[in-house]
Structures are given as structure tokens and as C-alpha cells.
N, C-alpha and C positions, 0 to 999 in steps of 0.2 A: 504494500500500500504506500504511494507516495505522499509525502509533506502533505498534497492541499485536498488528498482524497482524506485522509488522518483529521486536517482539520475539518472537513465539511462534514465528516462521521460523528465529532465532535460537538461542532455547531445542532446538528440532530436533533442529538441525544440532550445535550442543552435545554432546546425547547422543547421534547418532549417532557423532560423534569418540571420545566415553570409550566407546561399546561396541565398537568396532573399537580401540581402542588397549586394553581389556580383553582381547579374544581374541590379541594381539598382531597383529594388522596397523593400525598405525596410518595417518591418512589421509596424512600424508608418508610415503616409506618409510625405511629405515635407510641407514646409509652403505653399508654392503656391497650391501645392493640398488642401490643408485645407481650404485654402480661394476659390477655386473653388469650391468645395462643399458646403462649407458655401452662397455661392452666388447663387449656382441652388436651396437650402432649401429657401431662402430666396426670391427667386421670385417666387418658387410657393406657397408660401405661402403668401405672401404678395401682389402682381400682380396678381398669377392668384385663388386666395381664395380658396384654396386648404389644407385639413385641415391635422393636423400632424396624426388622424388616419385612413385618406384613404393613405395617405403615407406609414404605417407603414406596413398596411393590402398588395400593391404592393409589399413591395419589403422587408417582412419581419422582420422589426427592433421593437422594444420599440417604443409607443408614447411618449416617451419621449427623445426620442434620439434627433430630430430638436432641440426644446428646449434648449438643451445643446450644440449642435453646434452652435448655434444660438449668446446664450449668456454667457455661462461658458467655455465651452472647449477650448482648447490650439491647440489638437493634434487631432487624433485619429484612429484606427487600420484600415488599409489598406482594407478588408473585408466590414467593413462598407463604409470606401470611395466606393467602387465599389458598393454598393448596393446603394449608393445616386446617385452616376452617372445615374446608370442606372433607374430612376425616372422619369417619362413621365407625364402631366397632365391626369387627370383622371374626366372627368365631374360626379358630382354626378347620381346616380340612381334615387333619390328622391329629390325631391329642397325642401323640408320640411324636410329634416334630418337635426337636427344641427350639428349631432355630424361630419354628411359627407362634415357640409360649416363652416367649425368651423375657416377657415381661414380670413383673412382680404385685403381689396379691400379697395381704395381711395376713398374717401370720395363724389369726387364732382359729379359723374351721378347720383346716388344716391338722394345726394340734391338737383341739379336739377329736377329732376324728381318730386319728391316731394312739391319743388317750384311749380312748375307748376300745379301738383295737385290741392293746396291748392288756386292756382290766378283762376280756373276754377271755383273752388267753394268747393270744398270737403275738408271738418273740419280735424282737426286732430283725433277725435274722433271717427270720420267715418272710414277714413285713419286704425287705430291703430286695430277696430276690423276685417277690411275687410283681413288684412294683419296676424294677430294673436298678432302685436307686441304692446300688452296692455300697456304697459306704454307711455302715450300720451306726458309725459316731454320727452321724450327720444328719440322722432319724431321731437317736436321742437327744440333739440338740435340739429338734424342732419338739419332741414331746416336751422337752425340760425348757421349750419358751428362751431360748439363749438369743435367737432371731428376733428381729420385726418383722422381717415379712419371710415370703417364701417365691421360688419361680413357679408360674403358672402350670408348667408342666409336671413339677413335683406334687403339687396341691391336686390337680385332675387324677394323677394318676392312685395316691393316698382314697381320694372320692372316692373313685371306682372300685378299688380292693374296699374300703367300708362298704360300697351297696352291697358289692358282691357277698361278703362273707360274716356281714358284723350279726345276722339269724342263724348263721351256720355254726352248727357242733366244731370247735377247736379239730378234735379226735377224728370227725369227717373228713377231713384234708390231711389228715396222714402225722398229728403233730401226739407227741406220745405223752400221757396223764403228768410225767414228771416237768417238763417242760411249760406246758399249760400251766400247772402249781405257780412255776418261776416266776411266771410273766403277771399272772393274777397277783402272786405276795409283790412283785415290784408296784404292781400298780397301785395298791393299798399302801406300800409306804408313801409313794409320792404323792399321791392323795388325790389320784387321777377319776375321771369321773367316767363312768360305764354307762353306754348309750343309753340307757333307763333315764337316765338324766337329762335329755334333748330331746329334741324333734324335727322337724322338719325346716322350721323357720327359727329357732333359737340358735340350731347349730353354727349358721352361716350370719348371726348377730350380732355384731362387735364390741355390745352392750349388753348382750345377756350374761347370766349365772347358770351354773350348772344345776337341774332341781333335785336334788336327792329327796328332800322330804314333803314336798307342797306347799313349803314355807320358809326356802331359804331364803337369806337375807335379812330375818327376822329372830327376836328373842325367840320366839316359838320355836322356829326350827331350829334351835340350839338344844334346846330339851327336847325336841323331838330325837334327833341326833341321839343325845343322851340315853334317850329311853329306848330306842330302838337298836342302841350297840352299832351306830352308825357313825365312823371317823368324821368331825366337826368338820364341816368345810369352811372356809375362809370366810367369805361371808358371813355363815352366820356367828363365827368367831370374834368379828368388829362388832354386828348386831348385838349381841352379848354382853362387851365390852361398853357400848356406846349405853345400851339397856341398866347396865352399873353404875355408871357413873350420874346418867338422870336418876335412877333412884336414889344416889347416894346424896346428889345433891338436894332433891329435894326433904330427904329426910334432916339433913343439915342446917336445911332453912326453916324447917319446920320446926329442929329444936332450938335453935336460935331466939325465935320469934313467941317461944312458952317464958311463964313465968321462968324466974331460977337457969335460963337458958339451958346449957348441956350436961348439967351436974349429973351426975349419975344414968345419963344414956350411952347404952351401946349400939353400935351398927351390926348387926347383924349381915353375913355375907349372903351374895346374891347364887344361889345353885340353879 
């Protein structure tokens, strides 16, 4: 390209910038766009586990473009905003592609699910080849919550092994009574919750509790727990704690407020 072809490509592209920043879209877009687009890359990507190359593959860009919106970029050209806009979730073809669940999802159905697995009776060991994902440290991390999240293709596949087998006999798939024992006592110490405890829509709630007794969360289900020979789950451990201390207090202001204030009261502990 010579000199005055160079400049008159120049001169253009010039005007084409002040007539799009005359209509107000300029060829960068504003901050607010940036952060809108930044935000639709970053919830399908991280909510709905959607990876950056079935992205790329919809709507054309770099795999590596999310990436840099994500966490580098400042700006960037008007073109690409509109091809992130226009970004729709895309279920995989195949739930064994990684490269198509390459994204990340919240940690806790995931490990529920797997809790539960494991309080059934099914080992990690078991767990890790039925699912592909051979590293058995890597499954107790997600049971023992060491994660925030997890990749989409690990969490699908986790899914599938619970529909499949969390109604099915341990002993039916070939796992022998001692083993079953192992995996039950671990579950019990960790204090994991057995699908009894879920459902259908609690599991996948990023805000539920586990319900061991109809009333966790609450003083009740702490004596419920109690009565039933049932390890206190967390919940209702705070509930418990938090139920002590309102009564504590209010019995405190109650002997305050008698003649002779506290002379001779005792508190009696809360069982």
C-alpha cells in the first residue's frame, strides 16, 4: 500500500469513527457497556458452565477473548460488544466433552450429591472410576467443600452417577458389605447428609439446608436430633446456641428487673 493509499484508508476510517460517535455509538463502547458485557460473559460462564469455546464457536470471536474481558480488558470495540450480546446459553452436544463444559458451576449440588453418594455407601474409589474422574483426592476435596466451584463436566457427570444409583443396593453393583460399612462410618463422621435429606429442588439451592429432621434450622430440630440419636447438624447447632442465649438473656433481665435483683437465682442450662 502506498503513502497516499495508507492515508486515504486512514482519512476512512477517521470518518467513519466521528459518524458513529455522532449517532452515539462510538467505535469503543462506554463503560457501562463494558461492564454489561462483562457480566452476561461472566454468568454464562460461571452460572450457567458454559465454556469460552462453545462461546467462541456461536458467535465467532477468539477463545480467548472472555478471558480478557473477564480479567484484563478496560474497553473494547463495539463489534465484539455486539457479538457478546448476542450470546445465548448453549447446552452441550456431548456431557463428556470437556472442552464443551470447560466452564465453572458452584460448588455445593455437586457436593451434595456426592455426600450423599458416599453416606449410601459408595467409596470414592468407586465414585472416581464410574464417573472417569480418577483422581480420588480430588472427589474428597469436593465432598470436604475445599472448592468454590467445580467444572461443569465434573458436576454432570457426579449428576448422572447420583440418578443412576443413589435407589440402588451399594451390594447390587458388585461393592462388598465391608467396604459399604467404610464409606457409611466416613460419612457419619463428617457429618454428610444422605439423600433423605433433599429433593428435587433443595439439592440444586445454594441457600438450602440439609433436612434431616422437618425442623432443621431450629431449636426443635436440635432435640429432635437428640431424641432421635441423630448427629446434630450445623444448623441446628447455631439454632441451639442462638435459642441459649435468648433465653439466657431474657431470664437475666427478668431477674434484674424483680425486687432484690439476682440474689439467690440460678440459671439453669438449656438441654
Amino acid at each position: 500500500m502506498t503513502p497516499e493509499e495508507k492515508l486515504a484508508h486512514r482519512r476512512r476510517s477517521d470518518k467513519r469513527r466521528q459518524v458513529a460517535r455522532d449517532r452515539g455509538r462510538p467505535s469503543n463502547v462506554h463503560p457501562h457497556e463494558f461492564e454489561e458485557a462483562k457480566a452476561r460473559i461472566a454468568y454464562l460462564h460461571y452460572q450457567c458452565g458454559m465454556s469460552v469455546e462453545a462461546m467462541g464457536r456461536q458467535v465467532g470471536f477468539d477463545r480467548s477473548t472472555p478471558g480478557k474481558v473477564l480479567h484484563h480488558s478496560k474497553t473494547m470495540h463495539r463489534t465484539t460488544y455486539d457479538r457478546i450480546m448476542r450470546l445465548v446459553y448453549e447446552p452441550p452436544v456431548d456431557t463428556l466433552d470437556v472442552q464443551q463444559l470447560g466452564g465453572q458451576v458452584p460448588l455445593q449440588p455437586t457436593q451434595r450429591r456426592l455426600q450423599a453418594l458416599i453416606a449410601a455407601g459408595y467409596h470414592l474409589k468407586y465414585v472416581a472410576e464410574e464417573t472417569g474422574c480418577h483422581a480420588k483426592g480430588h472427589l474428597s476435596r469436593i465432598a470436604n467443600g475445599k472448592h468454590d466451584w467445580v467444572y461443569s463436566a465434573t458436576a454432570l457427570r457426579i449428576s448422572a452417577l447420583y440418578t443412576k444409583l443413589i435407589d440402588v443396593d451399594p451390594v447390587d453393583v458388585g461393592l462388598t458389605p465391608t467396604e459399604i460399612l467404610r464409606s457409611q462410618r466416613r460419612a457419619q463422621r463428617q457429618g454428610y447428609a444422605p439423600a433423605s435429606c433433599w429433593d428435587d429442588d433443595t439439592i440444586n439451592d445454594l441457600d438450602a439446608i440439609p433436612e434431616w429432621t422437618g425442623a432443621c434450622g431450629t431449636a426443635e430440630g436440635y432435640r429432635i436430633h437428640k431424641r432421635e440419636y441423630i448427629p446434630a447438624c450445623k444448623p441446628c447447632c447455631a439454632a441451639r446456641r442462638a435459642h441459649e442465649r435468648n433465653l439466657y438473656a431474657a431470664r437475666y433481665s427478668s431477674a434484674v428487673d424483680r425486687p432484690g435483683g439476682m440474689q439467690g437465682d440460678a440459671i439453669e442450662p438449656v438441654l
